[in-house]
N, C-alpha and C positions, 0 to 999 in steps of 0.2 A: 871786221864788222863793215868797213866802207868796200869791201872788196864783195863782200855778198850784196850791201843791196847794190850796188855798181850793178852786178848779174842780176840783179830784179829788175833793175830799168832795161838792162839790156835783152832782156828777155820778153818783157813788155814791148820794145820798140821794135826786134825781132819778128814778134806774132803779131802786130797790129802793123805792120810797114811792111814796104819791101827795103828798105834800106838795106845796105849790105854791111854785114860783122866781122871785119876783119880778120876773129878769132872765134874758135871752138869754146862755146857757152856749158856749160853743166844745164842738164837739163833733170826736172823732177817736177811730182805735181805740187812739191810744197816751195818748189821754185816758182811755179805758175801760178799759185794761187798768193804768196808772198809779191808778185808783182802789180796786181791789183793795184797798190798804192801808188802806183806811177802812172796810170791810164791820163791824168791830168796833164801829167808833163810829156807825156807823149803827142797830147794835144797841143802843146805848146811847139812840140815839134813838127807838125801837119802844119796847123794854123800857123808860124812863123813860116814855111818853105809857103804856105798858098799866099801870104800877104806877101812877100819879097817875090813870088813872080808876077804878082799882080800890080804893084808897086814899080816894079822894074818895067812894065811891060806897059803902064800906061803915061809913058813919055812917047810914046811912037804910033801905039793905036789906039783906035777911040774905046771909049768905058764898056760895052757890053762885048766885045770880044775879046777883049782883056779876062773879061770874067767868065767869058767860056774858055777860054785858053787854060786859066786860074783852076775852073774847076773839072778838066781831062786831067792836068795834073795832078791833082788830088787824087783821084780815080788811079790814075797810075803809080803815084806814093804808096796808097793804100791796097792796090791791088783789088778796087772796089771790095774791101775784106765786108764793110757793115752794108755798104747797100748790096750784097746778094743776099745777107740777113735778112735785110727790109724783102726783098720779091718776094723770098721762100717765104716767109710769115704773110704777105701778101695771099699768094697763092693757095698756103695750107688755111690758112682761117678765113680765105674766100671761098674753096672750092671743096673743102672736107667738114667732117660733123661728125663729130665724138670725139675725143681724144687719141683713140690709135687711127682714125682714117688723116686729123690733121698732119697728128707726125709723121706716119707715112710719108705724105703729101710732103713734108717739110724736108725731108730727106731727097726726096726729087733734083736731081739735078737739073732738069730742064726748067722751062720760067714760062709759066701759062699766061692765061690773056692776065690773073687778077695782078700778075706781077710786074707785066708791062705796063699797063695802066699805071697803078701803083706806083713805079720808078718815074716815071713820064711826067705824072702831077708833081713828085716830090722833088724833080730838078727844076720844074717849071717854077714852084712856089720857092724855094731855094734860090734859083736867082734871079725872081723878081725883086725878092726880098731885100738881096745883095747890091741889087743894081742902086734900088733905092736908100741904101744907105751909104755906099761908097758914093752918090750924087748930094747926099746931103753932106759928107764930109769926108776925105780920102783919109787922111791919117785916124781920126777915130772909127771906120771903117778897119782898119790896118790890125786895131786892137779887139776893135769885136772879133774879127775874125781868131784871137787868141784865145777869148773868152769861150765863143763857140766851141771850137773844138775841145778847149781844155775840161769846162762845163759837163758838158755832153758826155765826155766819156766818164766824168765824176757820176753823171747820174746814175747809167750806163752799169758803174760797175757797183755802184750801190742797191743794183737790185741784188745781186748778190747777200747783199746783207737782213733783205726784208723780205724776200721770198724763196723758195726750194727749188732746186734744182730738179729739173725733169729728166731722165733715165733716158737714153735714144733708145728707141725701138733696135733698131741695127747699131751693135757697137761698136762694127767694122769700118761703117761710113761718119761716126762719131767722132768731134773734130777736139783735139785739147783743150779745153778752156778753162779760165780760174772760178771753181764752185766752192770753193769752204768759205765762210766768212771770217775773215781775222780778227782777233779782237778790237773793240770799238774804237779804240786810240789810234789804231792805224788810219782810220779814215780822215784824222785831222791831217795825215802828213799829205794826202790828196785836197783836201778843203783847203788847205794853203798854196798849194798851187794853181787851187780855181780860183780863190779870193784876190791875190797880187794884180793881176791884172788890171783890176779894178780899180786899183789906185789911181792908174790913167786920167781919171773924170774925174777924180773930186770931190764925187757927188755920192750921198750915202743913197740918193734916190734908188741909182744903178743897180744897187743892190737888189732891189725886187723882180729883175730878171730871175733870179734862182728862184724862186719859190713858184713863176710863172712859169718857167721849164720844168720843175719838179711835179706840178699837177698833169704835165703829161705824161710822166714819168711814172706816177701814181694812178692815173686811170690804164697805161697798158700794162702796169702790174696786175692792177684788178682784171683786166681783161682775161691775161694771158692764164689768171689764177682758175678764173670759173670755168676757162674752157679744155685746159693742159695741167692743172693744180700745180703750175708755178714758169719756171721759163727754163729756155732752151738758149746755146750760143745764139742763134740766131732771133732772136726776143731781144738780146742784148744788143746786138746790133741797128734791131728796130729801133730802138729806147735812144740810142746815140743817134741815128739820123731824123727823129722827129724831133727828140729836144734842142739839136742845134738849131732845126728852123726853128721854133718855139723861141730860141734867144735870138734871133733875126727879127722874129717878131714883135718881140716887149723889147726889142731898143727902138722898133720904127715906132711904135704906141709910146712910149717912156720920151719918145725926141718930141713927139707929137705935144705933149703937155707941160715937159720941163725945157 
């Protein structure tokens, strides 16, 4: 039992990292879709490597290159795996209309203007966001940044559970990802890995991040529903790089009044 889901986390960390596996994983799609329940703690794993280089790295140089240093590493952690998600949803739901000219589109390897744009805003509002809270407090900083990513990919893989899976046009360019949703019970063993974190503050206030990250969560559900009748990997990917800024944003508002 601890030896399979061992292989869920590691499987999860695997496909969402580049970190390297010492060992030859079992792989299956009831492997991949059983892993879901770890996207949190693999956030815990991003967000702990971005806050300890960020951390480490602002005794020597000053706070805004600190945070771009911070955030090329992450990019390299992750193999920018969700922000190519974000361009390609960029792109296809900027520059296509219908359903098969988006996915087309979405399948595109290349990255049109709506995706550079698109990425351009989202690091800019990313670490303004950043700047201004690791200036109001480094160590609670340290922990949002846990929160963030652990959040994020909670919400992330809970579209999995409230909306349908979309078919790729080309199955060949079709990248593995976890689509079945597990039974409901499973989502609590993610919910407590986004919840801990919180403990940090103290404060039940904190809590209302979630439900502020979750309404974006819920409108690019609805979005991606009317225009694709449900999402794609890379919808998933969108969902996790706008909701983390989303929790960037309700703790600069939440510091703002509490």
């Amino acid at each position: 039992m601890i030896k399979k889901e061992i292989t869920y986390f590691l499987t999860a960390l695997m496909f969402f990292t580049r970190i390297p596996i010492p060992f030859r994983l079992d792989y299956s799609s009831e492997i991949m879709n059983q892993s879901q329940k770890y996207y949190p703690l693999v956030g815990w794993v991003v967000g702990g490597i971005n806050a300890l280089v960020f951390y480490l790295l602002h005794f020597v140089l000053p706070m805004d290159i600190c945070l771009v240093l911070m955030m090329i590493s992450s990019v390299l952690l992750t193999g920018a795996f969700h922000e190519d998600g974000f361009t390609d949803v960029c792109d296809s739901f900027g520059g296509g209309y219908g359903k098969e000219k988006i996915l087309t589109i979405m399948k595109d390897s290349r990255i049109g203007a709506y995706g550079v744009v698109g990425i351009i805003l989202l690091f800019l509002l990313k670490y303004l966001s950043m700047k201004h809270l690791a200036e109001t407090s480094i160590l609670d900083f340290l922990v949002v940044l846990l929160i963030a990513h652990s959040s994020s990919r909670y919400l992330s893989g809970l579209m999995i559970h409230t909306h349908q899976y979309v078919t790729d046009i080309d199955q060949s360019k079709s990248k593995p990802i976890a689509n079945k949703a597990l039974p409901k019970k499973t989502l609590f063993v993610g919910l407590v890995f986004t919840l801990l974190p919180f403990l940090w503050f103290q404060n039940a206030w904190m809590l209302l991040i979630l439900p502020f990250a979750y309404l974006g969560k819920a409108y690019l559900g609805w979005y991606f529903n009317k225009h694709i009748g449900g999402y794609t990997g890379d919808c998933l990917g969108t969902v996790q790089q706008v909701t983390e800024v989303l929790v960037y944003l309700g703790f600069i508002i939440l510091w703002k009044f509490i």
